[in-house]
CHARMM-style PDB file with segment names, atoms N, HN, CA, C and O in Angstrom:
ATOM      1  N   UNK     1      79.328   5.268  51.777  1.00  0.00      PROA
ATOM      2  CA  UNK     1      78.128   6.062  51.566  1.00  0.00      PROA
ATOM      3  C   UNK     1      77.548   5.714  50.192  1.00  0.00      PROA
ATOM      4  O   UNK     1      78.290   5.213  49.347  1.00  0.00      PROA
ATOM      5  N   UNK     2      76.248   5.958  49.924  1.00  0.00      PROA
ATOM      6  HN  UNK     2      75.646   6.365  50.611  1.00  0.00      PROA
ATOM      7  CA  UNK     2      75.863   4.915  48.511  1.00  0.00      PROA
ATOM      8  C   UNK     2      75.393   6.622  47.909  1.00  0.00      PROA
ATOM      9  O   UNK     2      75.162   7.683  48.488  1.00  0.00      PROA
ATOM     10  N   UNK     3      75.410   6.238  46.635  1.00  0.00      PROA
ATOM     11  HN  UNK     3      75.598   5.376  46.164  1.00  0.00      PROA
ATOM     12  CA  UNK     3      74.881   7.129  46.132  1.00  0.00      PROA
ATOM     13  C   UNK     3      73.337   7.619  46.444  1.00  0.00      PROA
ATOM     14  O   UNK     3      72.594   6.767  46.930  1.00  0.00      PROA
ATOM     15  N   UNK     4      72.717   9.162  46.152  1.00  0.00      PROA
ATOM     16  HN  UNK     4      73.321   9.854  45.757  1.00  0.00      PROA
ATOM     17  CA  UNK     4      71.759   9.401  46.075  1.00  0.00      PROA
ATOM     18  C   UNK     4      71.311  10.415  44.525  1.00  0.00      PROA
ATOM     19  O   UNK     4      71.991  11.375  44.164  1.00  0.00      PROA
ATOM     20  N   UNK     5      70.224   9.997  43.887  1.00  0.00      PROA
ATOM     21  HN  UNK     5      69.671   9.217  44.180  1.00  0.00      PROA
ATOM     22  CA  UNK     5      69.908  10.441  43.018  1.00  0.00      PROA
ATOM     23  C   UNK     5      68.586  11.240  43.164  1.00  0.00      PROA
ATOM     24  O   UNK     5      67.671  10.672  43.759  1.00  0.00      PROA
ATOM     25  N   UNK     6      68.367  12.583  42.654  1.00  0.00      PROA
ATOM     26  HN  UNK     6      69.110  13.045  42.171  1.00  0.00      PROA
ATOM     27  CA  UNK     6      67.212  13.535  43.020  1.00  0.00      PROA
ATOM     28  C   UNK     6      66.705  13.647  41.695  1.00  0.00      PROA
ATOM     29  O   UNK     6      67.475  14.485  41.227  1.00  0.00      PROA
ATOM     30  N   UNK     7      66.077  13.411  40.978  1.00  0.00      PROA
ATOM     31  HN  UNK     7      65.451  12.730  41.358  1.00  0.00      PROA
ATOM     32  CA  UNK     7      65.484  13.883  39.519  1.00  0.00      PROA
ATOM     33  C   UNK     7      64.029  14.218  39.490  1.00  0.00      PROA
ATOM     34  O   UNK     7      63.225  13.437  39.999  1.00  0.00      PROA
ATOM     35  N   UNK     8      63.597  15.445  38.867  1.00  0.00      PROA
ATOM     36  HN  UNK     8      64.249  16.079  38.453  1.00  0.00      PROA
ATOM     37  CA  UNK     8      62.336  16.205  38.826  1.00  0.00      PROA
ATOM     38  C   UNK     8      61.999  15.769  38.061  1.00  0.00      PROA
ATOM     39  O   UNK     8      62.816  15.811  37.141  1.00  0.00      PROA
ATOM     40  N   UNK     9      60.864  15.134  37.758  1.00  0.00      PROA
ATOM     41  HN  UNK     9      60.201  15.100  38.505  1.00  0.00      PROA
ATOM     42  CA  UNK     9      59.989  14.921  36.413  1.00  0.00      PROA
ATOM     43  C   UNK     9      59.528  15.777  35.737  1.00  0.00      PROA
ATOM     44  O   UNK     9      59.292  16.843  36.306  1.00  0.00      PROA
ATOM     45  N   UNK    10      59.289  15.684  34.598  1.00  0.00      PROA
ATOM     46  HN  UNK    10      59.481  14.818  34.136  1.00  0.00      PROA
ATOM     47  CA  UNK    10      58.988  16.904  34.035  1.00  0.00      PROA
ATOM     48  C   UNK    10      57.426  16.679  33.512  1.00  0.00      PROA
ATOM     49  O   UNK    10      57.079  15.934  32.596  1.00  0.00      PROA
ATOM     50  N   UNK    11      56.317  17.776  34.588  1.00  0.00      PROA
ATOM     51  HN  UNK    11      56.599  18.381  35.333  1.00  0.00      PROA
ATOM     52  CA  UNK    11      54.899  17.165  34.375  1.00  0.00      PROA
ATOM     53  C   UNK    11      54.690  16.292  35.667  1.00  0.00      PROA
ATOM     54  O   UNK    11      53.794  15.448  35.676  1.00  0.00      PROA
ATOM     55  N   UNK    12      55.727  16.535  37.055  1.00  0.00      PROA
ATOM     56  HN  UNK    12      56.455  17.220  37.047  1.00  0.00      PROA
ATOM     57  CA  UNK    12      55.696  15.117  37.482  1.00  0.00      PROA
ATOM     58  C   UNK    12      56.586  15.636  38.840  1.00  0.00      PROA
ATOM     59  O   UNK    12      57.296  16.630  38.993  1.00  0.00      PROA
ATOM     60  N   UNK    13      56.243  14.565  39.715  1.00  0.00      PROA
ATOM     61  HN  UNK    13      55.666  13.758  39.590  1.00  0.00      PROA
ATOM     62  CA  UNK    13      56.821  14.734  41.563  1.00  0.00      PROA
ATOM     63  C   UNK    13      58.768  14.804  41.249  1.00  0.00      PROA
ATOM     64  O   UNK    13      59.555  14.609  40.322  1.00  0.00      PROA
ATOM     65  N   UNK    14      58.782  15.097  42.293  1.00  0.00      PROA
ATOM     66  HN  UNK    14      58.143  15.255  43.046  1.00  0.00      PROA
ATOM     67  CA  UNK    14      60.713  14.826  42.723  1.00  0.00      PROA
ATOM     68  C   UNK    14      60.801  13.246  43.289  1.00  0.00      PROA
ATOM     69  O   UNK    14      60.227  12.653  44.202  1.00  0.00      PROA
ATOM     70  N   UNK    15      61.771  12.876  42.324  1.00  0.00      PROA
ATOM     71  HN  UNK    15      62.237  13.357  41.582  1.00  0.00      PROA
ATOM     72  CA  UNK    15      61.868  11.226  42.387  1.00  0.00      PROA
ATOM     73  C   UNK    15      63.534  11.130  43.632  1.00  0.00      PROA
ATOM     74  O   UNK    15      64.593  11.600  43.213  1.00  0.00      PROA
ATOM     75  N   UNK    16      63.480  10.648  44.697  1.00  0.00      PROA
ATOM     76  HN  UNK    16      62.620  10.267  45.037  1.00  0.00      PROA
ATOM     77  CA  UNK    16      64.852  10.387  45.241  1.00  0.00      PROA
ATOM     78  C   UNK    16      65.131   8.947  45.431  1.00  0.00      PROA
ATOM     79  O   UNK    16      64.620   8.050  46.103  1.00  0.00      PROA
ATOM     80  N   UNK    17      66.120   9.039  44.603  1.00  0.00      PROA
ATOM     81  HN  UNK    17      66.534   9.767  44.057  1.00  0.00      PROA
ATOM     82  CA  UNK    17      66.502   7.203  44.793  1.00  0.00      PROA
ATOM     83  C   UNK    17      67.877   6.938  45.608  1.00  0.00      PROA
ATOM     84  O   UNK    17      68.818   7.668  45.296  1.00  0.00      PROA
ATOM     85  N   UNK    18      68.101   5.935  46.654  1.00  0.00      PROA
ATOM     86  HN  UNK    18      67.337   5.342  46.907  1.00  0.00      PROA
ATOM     87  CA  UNK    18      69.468   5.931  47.225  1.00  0.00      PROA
ATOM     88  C   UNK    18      68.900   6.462  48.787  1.00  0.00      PROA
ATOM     89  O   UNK    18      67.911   7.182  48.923  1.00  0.00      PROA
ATOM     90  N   UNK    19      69.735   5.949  49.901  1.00  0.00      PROA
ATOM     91  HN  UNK    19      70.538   5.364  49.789  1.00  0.00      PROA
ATOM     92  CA  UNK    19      69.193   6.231  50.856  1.00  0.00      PROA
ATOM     93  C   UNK    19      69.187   7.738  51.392  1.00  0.00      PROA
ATOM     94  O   UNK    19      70.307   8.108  51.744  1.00  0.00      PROA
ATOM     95  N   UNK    20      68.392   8.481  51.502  1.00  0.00      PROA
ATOM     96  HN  UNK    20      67.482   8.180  51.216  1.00  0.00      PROA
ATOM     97  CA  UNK    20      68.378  10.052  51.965  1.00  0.00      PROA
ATOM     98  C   UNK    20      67.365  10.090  52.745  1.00  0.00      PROA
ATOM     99  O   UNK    20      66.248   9.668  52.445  1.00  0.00      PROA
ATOM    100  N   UNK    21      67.809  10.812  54.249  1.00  0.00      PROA
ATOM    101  HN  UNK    21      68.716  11.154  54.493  1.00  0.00      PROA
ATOM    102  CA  UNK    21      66.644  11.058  55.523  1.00  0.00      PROA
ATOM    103  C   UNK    21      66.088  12.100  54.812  1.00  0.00      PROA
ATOM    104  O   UNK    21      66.538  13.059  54.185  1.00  0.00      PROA
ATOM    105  N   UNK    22      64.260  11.375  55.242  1.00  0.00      PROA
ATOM    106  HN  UNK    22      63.894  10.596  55.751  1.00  0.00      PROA
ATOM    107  CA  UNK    22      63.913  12.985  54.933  1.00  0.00      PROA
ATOM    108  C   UNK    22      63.357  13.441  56.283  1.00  0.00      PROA
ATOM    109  O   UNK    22      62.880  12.758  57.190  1.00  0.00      PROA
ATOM    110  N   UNK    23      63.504  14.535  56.209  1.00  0.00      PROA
ATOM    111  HN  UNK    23      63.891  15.089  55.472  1.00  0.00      PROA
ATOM    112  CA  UNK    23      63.402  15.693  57.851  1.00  0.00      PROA
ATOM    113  C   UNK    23      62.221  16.887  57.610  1.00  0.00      PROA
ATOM    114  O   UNK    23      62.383  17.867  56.883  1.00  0.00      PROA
ATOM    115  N   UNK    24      61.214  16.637  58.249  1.00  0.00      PROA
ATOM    116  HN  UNK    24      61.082  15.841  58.839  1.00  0.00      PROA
ATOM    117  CA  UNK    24      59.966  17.107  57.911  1.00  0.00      PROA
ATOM    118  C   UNK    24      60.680  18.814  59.197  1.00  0.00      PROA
ATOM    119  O   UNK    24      61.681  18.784  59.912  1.00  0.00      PROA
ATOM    120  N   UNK    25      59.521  20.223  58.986  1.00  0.00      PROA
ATOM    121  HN  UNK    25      58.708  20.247  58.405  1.00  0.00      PROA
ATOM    122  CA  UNK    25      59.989  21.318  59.130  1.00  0.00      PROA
ATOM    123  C   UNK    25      60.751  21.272  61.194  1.00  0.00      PROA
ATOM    124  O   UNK    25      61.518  22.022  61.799  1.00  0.00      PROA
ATOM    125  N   UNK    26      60.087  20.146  61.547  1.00  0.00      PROA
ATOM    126  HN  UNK    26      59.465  19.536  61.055  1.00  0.00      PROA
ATOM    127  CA  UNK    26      60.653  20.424  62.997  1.00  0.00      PROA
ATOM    128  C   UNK    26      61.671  19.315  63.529  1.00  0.00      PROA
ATOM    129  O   UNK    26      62.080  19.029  64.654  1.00  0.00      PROA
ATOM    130  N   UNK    27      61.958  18.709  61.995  1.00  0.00      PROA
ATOM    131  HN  UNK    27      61.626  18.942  61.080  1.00  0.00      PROA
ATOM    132  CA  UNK    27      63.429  18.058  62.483  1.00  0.00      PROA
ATOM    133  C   UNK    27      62.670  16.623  62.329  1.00  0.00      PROA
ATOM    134  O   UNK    27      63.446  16.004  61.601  1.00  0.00      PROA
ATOM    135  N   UNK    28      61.807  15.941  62.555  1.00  0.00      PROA
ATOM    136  HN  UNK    28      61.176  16.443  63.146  1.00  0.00      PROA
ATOM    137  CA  UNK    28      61.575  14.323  62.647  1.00  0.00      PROA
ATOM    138  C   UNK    28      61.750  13.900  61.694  1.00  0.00      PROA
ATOM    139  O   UNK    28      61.147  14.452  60.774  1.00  0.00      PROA
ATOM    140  N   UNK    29      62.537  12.855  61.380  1.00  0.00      PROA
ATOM    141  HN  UNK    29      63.027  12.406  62.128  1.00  0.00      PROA
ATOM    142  CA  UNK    29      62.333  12.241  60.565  1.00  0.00      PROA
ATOM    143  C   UNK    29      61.059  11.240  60.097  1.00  0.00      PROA
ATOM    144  O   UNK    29      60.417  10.493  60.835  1.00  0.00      PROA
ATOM    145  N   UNK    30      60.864  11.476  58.467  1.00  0.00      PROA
ATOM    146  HN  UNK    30      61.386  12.083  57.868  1.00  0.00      PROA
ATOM    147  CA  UNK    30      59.610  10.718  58.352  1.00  0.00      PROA
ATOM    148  C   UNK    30      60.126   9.601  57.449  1.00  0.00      PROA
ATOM    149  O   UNK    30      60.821   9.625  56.434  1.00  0.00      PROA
ATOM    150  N   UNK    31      59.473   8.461  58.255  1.00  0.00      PROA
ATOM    151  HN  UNK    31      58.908   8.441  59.081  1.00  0.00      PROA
ATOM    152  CA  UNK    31      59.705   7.060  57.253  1.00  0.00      PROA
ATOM    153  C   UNK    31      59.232   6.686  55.689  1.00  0.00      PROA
ATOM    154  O   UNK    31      58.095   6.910  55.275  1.00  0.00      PROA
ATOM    155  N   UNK    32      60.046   6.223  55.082  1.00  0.00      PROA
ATOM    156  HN  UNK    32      60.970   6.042  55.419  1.00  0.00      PROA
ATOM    157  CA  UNK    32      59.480   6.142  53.814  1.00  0.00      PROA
ATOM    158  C   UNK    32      60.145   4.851  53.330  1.00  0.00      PROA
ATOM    159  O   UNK    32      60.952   4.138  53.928  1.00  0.00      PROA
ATOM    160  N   UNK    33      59.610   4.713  52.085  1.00  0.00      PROA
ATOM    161  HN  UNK    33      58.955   5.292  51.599  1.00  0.00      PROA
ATOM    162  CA  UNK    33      60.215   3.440  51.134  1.00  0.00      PROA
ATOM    163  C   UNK    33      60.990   4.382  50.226  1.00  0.00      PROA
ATOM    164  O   UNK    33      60.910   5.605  50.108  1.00  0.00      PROA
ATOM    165  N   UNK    34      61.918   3.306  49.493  1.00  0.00      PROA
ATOM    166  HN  UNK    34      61.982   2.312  49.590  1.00  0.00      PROA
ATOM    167  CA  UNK    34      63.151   3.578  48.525  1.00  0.00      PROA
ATOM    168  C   UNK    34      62.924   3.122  47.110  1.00  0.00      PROA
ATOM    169  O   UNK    34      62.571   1.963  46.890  1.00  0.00      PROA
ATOM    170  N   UNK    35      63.125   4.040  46.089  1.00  0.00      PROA
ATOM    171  HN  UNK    35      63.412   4.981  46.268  1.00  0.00      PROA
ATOM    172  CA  UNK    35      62.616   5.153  46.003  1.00  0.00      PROA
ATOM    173  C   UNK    35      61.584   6.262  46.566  1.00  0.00      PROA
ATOM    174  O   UNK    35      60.764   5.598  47.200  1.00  0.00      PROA
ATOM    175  N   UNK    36      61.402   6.945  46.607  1.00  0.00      PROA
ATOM    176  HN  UNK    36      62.068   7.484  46.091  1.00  0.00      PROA
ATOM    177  CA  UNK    36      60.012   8.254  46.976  1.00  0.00      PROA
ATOM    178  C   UNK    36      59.937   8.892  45.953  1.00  0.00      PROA
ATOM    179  O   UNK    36      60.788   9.201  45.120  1.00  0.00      PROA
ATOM    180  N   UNK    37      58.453   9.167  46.068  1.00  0.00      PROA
ATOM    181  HN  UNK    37      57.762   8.916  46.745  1.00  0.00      PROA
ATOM    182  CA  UNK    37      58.313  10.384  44.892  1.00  0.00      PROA
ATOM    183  C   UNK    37      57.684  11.263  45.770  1.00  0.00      PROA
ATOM    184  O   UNK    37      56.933  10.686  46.557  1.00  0.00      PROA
ATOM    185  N   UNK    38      57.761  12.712  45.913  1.00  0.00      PROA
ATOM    186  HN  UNK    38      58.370  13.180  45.274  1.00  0.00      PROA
ATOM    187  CA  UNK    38      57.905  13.888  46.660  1.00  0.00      PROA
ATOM    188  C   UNK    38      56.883  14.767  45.491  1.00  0.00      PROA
ATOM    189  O   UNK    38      56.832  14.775  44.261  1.00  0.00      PROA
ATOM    190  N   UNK    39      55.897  15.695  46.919  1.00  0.00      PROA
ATOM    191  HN  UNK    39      55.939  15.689  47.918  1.00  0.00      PROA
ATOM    192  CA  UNK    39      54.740  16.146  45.834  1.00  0.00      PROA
ATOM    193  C   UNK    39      55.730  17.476  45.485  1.00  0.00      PROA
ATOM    194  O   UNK    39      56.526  18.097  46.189  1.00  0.00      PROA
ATOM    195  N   UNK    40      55.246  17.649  43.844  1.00  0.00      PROA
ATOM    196  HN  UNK    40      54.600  17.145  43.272  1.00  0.00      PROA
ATOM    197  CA  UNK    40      55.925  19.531  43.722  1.00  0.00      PROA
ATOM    198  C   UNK    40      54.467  20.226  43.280  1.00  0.00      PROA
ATOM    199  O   UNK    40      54.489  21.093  42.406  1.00  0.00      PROA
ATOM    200  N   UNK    41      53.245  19.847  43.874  1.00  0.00      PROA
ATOM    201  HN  UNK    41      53.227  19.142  44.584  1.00  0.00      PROA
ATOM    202  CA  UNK    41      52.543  20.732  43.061  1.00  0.00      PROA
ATOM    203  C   UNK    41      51.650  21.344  44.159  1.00  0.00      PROA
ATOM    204  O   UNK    41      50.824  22.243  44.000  1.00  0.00      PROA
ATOM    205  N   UNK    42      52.037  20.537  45.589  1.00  0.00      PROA
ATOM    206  HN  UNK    42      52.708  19.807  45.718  1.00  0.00      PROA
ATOM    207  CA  UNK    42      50.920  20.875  46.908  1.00  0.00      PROA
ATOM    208  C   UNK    42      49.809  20.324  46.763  1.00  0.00      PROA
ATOM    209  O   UNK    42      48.892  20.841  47.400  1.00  0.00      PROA
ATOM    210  N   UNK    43      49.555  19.394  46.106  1.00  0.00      PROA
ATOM    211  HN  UNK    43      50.301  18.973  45.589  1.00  0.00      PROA
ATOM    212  CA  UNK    43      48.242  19.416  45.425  1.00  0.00      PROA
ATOM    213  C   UNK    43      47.932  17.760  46.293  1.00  0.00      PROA
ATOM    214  O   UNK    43      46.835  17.270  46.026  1.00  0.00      PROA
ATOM    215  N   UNK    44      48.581  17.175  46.994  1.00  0.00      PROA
ATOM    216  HN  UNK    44      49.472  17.573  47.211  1.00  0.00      PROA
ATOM    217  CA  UNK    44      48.475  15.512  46.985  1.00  0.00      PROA
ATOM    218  C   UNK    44      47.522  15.441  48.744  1.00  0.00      PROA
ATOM    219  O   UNK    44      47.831  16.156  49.697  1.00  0.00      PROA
ATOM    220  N   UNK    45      46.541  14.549  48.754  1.00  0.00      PROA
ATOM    221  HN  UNK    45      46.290  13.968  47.980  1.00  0.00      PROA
ATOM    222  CA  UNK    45      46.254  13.997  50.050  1.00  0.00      PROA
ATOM    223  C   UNK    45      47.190  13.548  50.951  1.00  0.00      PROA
ATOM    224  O   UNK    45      46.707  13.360  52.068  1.00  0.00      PROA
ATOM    225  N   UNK    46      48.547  13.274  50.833  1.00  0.00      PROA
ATOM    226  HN  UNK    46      48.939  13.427  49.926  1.00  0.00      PROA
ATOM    227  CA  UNK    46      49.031  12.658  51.455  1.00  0.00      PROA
ATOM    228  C   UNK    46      51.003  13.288  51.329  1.00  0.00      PROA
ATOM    229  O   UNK    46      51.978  12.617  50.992  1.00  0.00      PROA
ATOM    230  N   UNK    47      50.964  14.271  51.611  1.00  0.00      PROA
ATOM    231  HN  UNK    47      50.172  14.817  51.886  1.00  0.00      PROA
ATOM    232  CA  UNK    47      52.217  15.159  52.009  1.00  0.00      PROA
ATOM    233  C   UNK    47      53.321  14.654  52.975  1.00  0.00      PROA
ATOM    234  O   UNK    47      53.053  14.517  54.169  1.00  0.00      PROA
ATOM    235  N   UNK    48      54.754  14.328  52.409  1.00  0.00      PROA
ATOM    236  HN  UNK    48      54.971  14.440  51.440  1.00  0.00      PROA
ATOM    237  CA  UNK    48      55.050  14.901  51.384  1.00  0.00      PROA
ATOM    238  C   UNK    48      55.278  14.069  50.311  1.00  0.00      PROA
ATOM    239  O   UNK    48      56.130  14.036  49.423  1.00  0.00      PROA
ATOM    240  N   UNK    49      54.322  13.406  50.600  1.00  0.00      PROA
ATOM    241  HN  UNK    49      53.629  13.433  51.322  1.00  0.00      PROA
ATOM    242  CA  UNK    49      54.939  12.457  48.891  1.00  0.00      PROA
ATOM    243  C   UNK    49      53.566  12.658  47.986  1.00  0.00      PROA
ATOM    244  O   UNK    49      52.419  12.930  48.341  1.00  0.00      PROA
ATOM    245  N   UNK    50      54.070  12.443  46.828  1.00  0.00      PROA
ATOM    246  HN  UNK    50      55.002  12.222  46.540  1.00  0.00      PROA
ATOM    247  CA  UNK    50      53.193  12.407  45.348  1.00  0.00      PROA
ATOM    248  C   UNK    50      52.156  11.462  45.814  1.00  0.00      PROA
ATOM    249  O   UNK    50      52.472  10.469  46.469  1.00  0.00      PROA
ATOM    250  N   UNK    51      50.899  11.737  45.497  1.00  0.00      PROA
ATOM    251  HN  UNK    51      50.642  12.545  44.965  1.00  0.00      PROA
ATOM    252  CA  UNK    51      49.538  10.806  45.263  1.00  0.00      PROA
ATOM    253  C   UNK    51      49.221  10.731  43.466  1.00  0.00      PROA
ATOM    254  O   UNK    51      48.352   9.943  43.092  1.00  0.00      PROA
ATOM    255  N   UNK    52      50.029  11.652  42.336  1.00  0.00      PROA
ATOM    256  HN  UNK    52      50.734  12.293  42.639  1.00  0.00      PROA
ATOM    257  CA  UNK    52      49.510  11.567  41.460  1.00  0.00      PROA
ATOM    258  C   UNK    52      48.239  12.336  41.394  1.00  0.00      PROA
ATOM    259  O   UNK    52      47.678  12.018  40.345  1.00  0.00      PROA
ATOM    260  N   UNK    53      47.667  13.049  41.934  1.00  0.00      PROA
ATOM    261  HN  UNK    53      48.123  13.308  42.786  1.00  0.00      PROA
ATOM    262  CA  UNK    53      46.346  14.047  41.455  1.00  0.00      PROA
ATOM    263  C   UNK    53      46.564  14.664  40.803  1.00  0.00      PROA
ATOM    264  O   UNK    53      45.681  14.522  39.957  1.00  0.00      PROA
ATOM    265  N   UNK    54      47.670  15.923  40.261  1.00  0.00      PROA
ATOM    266  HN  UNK    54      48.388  16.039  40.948  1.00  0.00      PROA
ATOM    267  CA  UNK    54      47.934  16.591  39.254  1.00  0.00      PROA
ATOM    268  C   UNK    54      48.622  15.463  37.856  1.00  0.00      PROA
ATOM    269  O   UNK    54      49.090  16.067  36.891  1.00  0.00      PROA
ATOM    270  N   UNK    55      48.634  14.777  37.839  1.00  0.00      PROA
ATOM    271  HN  UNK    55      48.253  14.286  38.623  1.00  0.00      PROA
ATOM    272  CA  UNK    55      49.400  13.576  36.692  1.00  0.00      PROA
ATOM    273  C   UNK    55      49.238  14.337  35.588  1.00  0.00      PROA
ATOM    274  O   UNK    55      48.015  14.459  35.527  1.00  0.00      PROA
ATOM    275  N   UNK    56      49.803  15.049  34.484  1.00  0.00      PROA
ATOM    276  HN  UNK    56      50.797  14.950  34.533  1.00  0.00      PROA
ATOM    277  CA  UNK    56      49.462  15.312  33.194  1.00  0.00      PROA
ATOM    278  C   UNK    56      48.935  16.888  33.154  1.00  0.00      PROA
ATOM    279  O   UNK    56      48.437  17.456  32.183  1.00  0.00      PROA
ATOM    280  N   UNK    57      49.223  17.534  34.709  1.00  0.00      PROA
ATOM    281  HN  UNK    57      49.627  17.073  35.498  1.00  0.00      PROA
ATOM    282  CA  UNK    57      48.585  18.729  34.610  1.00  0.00      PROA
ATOM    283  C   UNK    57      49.720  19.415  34.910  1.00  0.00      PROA
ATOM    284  O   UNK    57      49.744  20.251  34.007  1.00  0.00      PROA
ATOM    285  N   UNK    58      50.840  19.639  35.707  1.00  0.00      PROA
ATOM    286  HN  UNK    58      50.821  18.960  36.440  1.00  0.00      PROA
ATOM    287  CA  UNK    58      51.788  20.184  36.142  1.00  0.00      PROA
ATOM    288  C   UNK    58      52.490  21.123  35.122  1.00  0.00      PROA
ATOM    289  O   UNK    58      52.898  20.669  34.053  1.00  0.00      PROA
ATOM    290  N   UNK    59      52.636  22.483  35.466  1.00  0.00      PROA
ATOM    291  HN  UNK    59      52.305  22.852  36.335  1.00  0.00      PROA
ATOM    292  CA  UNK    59      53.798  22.981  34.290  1.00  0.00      PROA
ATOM    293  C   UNK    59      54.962  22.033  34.157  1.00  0.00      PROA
ATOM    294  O   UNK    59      55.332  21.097  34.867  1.00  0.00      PROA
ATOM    295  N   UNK    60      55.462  22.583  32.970  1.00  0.00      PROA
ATOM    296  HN  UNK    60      55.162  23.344  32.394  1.00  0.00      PROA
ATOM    297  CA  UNK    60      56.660  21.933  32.624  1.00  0.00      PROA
ATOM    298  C   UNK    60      58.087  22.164  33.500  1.00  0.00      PROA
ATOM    299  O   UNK    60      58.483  23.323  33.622  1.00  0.00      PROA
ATOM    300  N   UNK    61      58.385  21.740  33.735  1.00  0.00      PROA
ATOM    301  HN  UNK    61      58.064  20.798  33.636  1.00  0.00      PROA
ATOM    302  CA  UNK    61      59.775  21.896  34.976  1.00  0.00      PROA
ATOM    303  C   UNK    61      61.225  22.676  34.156  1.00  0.00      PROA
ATOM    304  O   UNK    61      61.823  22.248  33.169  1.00  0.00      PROA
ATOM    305  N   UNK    62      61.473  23.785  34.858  1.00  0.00      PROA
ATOM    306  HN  UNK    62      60.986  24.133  35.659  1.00  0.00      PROA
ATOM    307  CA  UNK    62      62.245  24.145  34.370  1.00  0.00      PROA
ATOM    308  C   UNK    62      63.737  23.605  33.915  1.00  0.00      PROA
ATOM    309  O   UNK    62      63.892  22.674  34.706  1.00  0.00      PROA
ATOM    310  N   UNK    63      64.702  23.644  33.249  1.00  0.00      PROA
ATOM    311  HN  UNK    63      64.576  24.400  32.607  1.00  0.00      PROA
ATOM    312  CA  UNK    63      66.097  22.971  32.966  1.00  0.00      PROA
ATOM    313  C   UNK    63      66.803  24.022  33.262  1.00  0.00      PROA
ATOM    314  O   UNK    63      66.573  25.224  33.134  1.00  0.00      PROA
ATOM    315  N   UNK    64      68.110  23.161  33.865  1.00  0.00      PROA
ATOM    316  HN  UNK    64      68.297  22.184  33.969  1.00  0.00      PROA
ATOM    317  CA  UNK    64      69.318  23.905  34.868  1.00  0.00      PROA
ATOM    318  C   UNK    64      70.003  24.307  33.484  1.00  0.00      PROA
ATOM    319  O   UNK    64      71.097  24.763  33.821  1.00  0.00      PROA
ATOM    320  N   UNK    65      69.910  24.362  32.181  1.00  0.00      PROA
ATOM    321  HN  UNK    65      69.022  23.992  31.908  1.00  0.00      PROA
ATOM    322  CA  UNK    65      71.185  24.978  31.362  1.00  0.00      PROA
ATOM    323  C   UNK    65      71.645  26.282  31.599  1.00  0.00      PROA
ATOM    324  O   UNK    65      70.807  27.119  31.934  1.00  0.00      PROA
ATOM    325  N   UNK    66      72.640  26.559  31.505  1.00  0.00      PROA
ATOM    326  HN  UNK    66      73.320  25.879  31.232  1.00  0.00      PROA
ATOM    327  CA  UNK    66      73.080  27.819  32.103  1.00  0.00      PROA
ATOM    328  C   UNK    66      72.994  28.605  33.041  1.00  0.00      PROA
ATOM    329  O   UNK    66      73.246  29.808  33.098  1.00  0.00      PROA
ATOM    330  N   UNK    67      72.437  27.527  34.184  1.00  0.00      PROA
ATOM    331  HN  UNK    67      72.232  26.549  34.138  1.00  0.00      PROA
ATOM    332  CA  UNK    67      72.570  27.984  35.516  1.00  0.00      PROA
ATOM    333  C   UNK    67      73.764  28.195  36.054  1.00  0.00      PROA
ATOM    334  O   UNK    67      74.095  29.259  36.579  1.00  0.00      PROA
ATOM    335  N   UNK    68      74.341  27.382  35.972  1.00  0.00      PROA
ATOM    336  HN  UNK    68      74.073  26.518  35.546  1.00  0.00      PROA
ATOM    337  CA  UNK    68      75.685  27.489  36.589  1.00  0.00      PROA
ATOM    338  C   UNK    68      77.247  28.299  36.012  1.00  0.00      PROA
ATOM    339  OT1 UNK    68      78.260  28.256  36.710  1.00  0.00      PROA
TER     340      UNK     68
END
């Protein structure tokens, strides 16, 4: 199994690198290229990945310290 890496940008989409299905709400899988960047702001023409329309506008992403 290869690794998969999920990292939020901060200002910026969810980056997934490494092979991971993604499974849209009724189960299909939707094809993509490796890496993806994944929209977090709702804001993109083209769902679910990042188009970059919010670029430089996004709140700042919160940090997991002392979450756990």
């Amino acid at each position: 199994m290869t690794d998969v890496r999920i990292q939020i940008l901060n200002r910026g989409p969810i980056i997934v690198a490494g092979h991971a299905a993604l499974v849209d709400d009724e189960g299909s899988t939707i094809a993509h290229q490796e890496p993806v960047a994944l929209c977090r702001c709702g804001q993109s023409e083209n769902m679910p990945f990042c188009d970059g329309i919010s670029k430089g506008h996004m709140k700042t992403c919160s940090r997991a310290e002392g979450v756990l």
